[in-house]
Backbone as JSON, one array per atom type, in Angstrom:
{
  "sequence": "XXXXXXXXXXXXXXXXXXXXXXXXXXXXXXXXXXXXXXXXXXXXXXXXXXXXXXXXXXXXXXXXXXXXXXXXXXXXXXXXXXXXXXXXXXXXXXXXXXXXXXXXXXXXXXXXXXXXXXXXXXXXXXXXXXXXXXXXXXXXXXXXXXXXXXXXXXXXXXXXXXXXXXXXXXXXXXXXXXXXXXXXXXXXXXXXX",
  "N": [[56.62, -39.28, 1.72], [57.2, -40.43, 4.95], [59.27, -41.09, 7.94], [61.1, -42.01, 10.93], [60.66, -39.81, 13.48], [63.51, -37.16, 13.44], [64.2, -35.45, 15.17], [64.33, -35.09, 18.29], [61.66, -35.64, 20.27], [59.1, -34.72, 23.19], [55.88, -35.84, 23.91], [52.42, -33.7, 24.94], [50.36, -33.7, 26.96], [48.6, -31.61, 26.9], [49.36, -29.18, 24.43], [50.71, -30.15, 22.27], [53.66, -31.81, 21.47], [56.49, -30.96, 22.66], [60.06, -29.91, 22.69], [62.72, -31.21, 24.44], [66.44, -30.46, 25.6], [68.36, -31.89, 24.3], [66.22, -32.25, 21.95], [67.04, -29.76, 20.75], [69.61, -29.44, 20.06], [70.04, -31.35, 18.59], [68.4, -30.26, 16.29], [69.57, -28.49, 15.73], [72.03, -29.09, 14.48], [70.92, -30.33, 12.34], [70.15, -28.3, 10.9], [72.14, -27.31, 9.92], [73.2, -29.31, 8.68], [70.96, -29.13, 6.66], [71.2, -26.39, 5.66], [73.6, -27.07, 4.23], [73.02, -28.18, 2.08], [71.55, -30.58, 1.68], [68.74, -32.29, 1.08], [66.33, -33.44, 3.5], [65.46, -36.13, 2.87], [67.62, -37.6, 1.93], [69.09, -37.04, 4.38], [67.72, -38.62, 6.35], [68.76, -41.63, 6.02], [72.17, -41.52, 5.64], [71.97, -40.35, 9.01], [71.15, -43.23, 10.16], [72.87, -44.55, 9.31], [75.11, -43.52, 10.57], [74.29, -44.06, 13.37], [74.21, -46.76, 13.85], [76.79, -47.28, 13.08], [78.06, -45.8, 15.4], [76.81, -46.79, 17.01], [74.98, -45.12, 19.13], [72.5, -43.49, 20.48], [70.99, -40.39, 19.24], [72.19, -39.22, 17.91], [72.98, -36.74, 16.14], [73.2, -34.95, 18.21], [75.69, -35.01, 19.61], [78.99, -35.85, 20.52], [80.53, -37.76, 19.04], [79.41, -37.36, 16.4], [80.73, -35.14, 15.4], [83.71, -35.93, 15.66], [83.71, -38.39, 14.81], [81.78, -38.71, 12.72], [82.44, -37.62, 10.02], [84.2, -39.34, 9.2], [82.71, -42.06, 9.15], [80.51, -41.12, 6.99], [81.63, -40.76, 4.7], [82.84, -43.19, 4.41], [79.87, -44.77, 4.54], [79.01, -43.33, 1.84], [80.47, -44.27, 0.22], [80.17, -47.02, 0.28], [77.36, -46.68, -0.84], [77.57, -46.31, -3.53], [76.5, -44.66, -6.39], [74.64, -43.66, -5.64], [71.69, -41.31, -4.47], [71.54, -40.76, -1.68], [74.24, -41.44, -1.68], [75.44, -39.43, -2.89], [74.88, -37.61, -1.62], [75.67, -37.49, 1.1], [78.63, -37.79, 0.48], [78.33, -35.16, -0.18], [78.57, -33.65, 2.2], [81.09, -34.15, 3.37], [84.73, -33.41, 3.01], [87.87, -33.89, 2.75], [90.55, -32.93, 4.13], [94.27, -32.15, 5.02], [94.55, -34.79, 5.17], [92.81, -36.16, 6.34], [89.44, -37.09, 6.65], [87.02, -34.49, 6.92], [84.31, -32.57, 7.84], [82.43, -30.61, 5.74], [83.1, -26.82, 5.88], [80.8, -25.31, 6.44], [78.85, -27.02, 8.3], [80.94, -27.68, 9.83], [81.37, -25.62, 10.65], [78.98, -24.88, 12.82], [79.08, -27.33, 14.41], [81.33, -26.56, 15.69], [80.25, -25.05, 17.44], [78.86, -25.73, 19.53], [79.6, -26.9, 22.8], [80.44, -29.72, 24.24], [79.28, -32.17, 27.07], [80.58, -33.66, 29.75], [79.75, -37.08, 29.05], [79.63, -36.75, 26.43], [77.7, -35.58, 25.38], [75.69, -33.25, 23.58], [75.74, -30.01, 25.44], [76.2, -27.02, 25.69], [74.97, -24.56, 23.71], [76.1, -22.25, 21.06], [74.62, -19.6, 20.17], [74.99, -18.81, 16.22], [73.77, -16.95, 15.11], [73.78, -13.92, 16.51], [76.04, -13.29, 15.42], [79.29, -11.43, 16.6], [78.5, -11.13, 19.77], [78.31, -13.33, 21.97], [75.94, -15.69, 22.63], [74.3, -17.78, 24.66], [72.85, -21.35, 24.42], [72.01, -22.83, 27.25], [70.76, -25.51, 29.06], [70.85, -25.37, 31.98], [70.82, -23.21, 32.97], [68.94, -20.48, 33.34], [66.79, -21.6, 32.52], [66.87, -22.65, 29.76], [66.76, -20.93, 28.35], [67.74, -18.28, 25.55], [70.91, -16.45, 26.85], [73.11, -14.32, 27.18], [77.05, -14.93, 27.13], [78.43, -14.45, 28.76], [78.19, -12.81, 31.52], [75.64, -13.61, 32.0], [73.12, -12.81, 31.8], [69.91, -13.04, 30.49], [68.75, -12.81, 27.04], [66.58, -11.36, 26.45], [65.88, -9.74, 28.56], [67.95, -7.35, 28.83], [67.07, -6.47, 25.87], [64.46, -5.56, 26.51], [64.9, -3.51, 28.7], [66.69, -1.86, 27.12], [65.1, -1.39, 25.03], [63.09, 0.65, 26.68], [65.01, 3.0, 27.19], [67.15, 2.52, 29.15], [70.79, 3.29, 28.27], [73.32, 2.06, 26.2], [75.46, 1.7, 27.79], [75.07, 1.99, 30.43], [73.68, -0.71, 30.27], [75.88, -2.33, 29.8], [77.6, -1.88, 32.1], [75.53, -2.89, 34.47], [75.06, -5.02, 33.93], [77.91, -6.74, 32.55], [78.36, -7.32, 30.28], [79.89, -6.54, 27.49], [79.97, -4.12, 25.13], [79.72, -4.12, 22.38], [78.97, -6.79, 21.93], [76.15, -6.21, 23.22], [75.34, -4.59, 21.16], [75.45, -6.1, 19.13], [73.53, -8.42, 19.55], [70.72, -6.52, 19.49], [70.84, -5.41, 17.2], [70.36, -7.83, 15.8], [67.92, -8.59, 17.25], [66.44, -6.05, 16.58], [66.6, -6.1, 13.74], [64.65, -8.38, 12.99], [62.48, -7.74, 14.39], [61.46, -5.82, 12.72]],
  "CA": [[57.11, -40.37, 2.54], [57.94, -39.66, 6.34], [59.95, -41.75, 8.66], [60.75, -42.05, 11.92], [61.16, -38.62, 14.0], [64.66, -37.03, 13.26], [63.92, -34.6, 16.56], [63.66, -35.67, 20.12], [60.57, -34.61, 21.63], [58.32, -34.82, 24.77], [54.48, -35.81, 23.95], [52.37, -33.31, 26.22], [48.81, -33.76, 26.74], [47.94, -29.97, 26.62], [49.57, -28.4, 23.36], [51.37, -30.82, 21.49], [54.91, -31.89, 21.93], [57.78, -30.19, 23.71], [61.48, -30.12, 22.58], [64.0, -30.92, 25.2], [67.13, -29.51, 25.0], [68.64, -32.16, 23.32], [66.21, -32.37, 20.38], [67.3, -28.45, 20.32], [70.53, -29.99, 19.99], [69.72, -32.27, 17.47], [67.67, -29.52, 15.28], [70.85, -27.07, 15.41], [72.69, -29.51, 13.8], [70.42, -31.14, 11.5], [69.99, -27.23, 10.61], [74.03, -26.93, 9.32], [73.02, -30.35, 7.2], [70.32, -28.62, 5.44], [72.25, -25.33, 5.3], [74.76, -27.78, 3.35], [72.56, -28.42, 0.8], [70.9, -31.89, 2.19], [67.53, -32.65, 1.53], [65.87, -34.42, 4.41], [64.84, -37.64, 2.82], [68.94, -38.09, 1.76], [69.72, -37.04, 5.81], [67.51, -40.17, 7.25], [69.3, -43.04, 5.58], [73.19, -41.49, 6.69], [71.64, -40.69, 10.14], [70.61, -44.1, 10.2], [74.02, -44.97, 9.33], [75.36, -42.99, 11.86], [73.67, -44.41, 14.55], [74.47, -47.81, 13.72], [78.08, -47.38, 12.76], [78.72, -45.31, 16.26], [76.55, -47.78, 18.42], [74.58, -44.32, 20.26], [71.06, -42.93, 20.12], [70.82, -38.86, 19.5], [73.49, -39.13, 17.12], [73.05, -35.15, 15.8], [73.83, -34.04, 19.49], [76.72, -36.35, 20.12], [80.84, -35.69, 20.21], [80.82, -38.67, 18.29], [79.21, -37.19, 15.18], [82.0, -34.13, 15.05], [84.78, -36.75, 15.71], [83.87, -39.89, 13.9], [80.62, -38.71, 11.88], [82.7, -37.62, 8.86], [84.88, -40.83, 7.7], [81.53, -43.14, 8.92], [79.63, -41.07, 6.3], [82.06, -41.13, 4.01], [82.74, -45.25, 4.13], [78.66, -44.74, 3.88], [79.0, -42.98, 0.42], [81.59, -45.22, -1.07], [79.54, -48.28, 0.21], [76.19, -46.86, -1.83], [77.88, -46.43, -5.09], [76.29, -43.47, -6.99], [72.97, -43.18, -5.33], [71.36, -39.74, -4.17], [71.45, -40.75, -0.4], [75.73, -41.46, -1.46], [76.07, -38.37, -3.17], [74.23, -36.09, -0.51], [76.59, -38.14, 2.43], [79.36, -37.08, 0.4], [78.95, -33.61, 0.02], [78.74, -32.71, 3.67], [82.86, -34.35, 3.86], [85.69, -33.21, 2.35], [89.6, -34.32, 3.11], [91.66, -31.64, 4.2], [95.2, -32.68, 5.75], [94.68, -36.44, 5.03], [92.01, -36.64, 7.04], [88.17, -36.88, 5.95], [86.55, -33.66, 7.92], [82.59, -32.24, 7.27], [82.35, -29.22, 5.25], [82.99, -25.78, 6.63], [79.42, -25.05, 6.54], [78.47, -28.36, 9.21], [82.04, -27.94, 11.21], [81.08, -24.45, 11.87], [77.62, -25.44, 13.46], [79.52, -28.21, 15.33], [82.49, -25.87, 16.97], [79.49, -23.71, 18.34], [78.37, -26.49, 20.67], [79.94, -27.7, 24.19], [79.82, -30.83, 24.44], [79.89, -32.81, 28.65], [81.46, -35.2, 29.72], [78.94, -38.13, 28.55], [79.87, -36.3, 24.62], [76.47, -34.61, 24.48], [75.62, -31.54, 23.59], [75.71, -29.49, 27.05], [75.47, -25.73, 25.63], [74.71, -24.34, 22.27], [76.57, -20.71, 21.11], [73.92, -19.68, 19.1], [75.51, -18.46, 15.61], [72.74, -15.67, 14.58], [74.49, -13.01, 17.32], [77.53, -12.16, 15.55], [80.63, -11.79, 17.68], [77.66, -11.52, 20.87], [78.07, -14.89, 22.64], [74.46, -15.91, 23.42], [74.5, -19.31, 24.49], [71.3, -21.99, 25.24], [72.37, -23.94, 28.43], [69.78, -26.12, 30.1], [71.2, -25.42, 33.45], [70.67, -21.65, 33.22], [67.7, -19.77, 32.32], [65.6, -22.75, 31.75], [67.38, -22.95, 28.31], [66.6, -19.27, 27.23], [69.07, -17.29, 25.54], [71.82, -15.54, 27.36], [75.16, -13.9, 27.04], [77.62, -16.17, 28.25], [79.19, -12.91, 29.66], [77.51, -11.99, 32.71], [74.75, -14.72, 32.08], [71.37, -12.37, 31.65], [69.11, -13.07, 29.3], [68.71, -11.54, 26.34], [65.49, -10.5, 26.18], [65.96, -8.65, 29.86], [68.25, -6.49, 27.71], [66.37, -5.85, 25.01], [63.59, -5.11, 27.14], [65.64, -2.22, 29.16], [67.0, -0.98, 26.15], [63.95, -0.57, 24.72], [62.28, 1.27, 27.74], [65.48, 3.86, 27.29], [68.21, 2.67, 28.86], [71.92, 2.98, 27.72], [73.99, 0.8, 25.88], [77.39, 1.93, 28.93], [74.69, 1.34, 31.79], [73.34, -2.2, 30.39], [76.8, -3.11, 30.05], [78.18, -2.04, 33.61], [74.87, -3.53, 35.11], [75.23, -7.04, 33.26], [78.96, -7.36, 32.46], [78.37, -8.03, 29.21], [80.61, -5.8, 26.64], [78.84, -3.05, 24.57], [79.67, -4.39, 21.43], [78.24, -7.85, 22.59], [74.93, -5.95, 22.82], [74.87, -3.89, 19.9], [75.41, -7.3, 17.6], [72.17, -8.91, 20.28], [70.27, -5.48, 19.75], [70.64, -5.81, 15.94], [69.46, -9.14, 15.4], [66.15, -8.2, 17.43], [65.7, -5.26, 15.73], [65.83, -6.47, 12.11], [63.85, -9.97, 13.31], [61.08, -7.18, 14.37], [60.95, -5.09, 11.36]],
  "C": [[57.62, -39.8, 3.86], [57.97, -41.03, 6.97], [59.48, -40.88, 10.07], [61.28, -40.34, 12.27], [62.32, -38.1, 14.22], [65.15, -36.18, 14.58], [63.36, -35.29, 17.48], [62.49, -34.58, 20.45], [59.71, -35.75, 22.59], [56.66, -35.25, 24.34], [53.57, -34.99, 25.21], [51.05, -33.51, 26.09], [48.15, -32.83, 26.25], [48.06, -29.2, 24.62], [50.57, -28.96, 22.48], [53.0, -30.87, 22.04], [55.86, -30.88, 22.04], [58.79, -30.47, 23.02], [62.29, -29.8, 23.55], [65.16, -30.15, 24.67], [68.12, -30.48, 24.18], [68.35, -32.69, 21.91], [66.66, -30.71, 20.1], [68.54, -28.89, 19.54], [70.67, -30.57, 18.58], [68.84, -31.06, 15.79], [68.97, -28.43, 15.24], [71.85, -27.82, 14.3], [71.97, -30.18, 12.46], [69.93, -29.71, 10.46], [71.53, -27.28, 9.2], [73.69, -28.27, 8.22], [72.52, -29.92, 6.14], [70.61, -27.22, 4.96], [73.17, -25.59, 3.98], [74.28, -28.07, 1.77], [71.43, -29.34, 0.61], [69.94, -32.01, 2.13], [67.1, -33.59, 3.04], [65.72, -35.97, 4.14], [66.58, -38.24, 2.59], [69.81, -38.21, 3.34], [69.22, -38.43, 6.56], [68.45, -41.12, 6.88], [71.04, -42.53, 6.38], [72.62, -41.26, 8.5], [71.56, -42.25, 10.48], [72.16, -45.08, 10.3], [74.71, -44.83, 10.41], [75.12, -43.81, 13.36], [74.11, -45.73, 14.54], [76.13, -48.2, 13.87], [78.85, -46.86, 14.4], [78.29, -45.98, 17.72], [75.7, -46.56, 19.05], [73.25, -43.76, 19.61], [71.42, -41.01, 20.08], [72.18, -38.49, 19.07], [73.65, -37.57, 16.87], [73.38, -34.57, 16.83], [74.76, -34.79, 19.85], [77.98, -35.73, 19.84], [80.92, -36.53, 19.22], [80.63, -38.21, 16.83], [80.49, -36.13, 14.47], [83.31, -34.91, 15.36], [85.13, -37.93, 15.19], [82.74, -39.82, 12.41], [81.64, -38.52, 10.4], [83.37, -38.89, 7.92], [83.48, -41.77, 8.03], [80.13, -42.4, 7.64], [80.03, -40.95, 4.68], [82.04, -42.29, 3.65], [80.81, -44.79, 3.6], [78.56, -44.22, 2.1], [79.73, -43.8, -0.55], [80.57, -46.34, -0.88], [78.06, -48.26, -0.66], [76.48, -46.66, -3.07], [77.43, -44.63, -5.58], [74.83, -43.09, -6.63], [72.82, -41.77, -5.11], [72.08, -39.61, -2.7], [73.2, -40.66, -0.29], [76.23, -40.08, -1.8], [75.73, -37.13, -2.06], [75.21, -36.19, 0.96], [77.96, -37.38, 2.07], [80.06, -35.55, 0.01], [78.9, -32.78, 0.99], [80.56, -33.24, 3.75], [83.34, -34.07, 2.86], [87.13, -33.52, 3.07], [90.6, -32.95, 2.55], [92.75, -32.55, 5.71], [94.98, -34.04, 5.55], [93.7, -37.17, 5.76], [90.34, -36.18, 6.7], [87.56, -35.71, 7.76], [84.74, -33.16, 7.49], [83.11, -30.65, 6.88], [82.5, -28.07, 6.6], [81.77, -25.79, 7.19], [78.52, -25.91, 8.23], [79.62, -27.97, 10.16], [81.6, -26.52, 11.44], [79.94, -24.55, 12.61], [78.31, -26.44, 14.62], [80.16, -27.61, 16.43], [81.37, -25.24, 17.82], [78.54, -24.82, 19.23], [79.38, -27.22, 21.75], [79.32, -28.95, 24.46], [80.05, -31.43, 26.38], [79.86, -34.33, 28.77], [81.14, -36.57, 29.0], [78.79, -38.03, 26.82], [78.47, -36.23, 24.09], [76.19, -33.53, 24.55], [75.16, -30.74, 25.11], [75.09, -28.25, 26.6], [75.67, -25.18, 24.13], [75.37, -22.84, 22.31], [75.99, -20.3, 19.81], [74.62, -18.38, 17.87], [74.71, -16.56, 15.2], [73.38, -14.15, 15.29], [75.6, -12.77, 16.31], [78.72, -12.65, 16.93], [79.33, -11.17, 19.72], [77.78, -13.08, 21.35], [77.17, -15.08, 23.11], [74.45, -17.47, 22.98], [73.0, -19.83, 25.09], [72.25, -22.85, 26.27], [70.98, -24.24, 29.21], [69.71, -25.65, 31.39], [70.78, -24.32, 33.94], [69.77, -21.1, 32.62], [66.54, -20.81, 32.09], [66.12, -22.74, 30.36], [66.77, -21.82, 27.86], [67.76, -18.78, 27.22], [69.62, -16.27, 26.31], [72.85, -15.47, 27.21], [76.23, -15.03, 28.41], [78.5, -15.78, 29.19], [78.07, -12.48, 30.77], [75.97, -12.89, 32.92], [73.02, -14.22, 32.16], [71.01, -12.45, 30.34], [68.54, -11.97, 28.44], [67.35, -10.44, 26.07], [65.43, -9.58, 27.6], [66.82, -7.69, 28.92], [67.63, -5.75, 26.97], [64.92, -5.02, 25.85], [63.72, -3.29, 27.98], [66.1, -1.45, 28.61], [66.05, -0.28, 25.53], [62.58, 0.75, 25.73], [63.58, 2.19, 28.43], [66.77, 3.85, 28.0], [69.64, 2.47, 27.93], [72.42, 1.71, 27.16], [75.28, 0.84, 27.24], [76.57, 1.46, 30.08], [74.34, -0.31, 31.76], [74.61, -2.87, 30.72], [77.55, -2.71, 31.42], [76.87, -2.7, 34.66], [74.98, -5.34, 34.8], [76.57, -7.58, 32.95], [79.04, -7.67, 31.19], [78.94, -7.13, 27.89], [79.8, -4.73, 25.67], [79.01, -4.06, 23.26], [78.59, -5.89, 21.03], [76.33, -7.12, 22.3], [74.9, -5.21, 21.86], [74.64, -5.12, 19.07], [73.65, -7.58, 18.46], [70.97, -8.19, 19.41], [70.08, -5.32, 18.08], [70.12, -6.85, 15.51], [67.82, -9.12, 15.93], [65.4, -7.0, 16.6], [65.44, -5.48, 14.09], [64.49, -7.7, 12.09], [62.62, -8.93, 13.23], [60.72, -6.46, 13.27], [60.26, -5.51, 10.52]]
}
């Protein structure tokens, strides 16, 4: 069974559709759902909720979902009784302090996005780095990864590293902390292995 498209994209004539940056947006978070445990077919129906309950399109990249998404998917779980779609709603929230919040798992995925002013996702701090801050921002790079320290992309890095220089010269040429690139510098090198 497949529904409607849970990811924003672009139709292109040439090579099939494109992802802006806020279905990136939307797939980072819909990532931390199925991280959680969530099948997909149990995520359409709360999305669905979501969207309805908060009034806004591109609900998964939204302030709204990290600020209101957890009690509207809660009320959603109490209102389906014991279904799959209620039980899968309620095991992304849990109530800590008196207040219904989304699992660790989902709120850490959430903190690692900037949201602007309009409460949509602006810049992503992609988790995979380690204590490296490599963020996606539209604005910069064309939305390729870069340190949010000194703002070069990471594959210029890796590239220079690999063609011999230092870890003390990358970081006094880029600003960007040694340790910062060693975590970077690790994640490419196991990815290639």
């Amino acid at each position: 069974m497949t529904g409607a498209p849970v990811i924003t994209s672009i139709p292109r004539d040439d090579s099939g559709p494109t992802i802006p940056f806020i279905g990136l947006a939307e797939g980072y978070v819909l990532s931390a759902f199925r991280k959680a445990g969530v099948p997909l077919q149990r995520i359409r129906p709360a999305l669905e909720q979501l969207q309805e309950q908060l009034g806004i399109d591109h609900v998964l990249a939204s302030r709204s979902l990290y600020t209101d998404g957890a009690e509207v998917l809660y009320d959603y779980a109490e209102s389906e009784g014991d279904t799959p779609e209620a039980r899968s709603a309620r095991s992304l929230v849990v109530a800590r302090n008196d207040q219904l919040v989304f699992r660790e798992v989902v709120d850490s995925y959430l903190r690692r996005i900037d949201f602007a002013d309009d409460r949509y996702a602006r810049v992503i701090h992609l988790p995979q780095y380690g204590s490296a801050d490599v963020i996606v921002d539209p604005e910069r790079s064309y939305g390729i990864p870069i340190f949010a320290t000194g703002a070069v992309r990471v594959e210029i890095v890796l590239r220079r590293f690999k063609a011999g220089e230092s870890l003390a010269d990358l970081s006094a040429d880029f600003g960007v902390p040694e340790d910062q690139l060693v975590d970077a510098l690790r994640v490419h090198t196991a990815t290639a292995a």
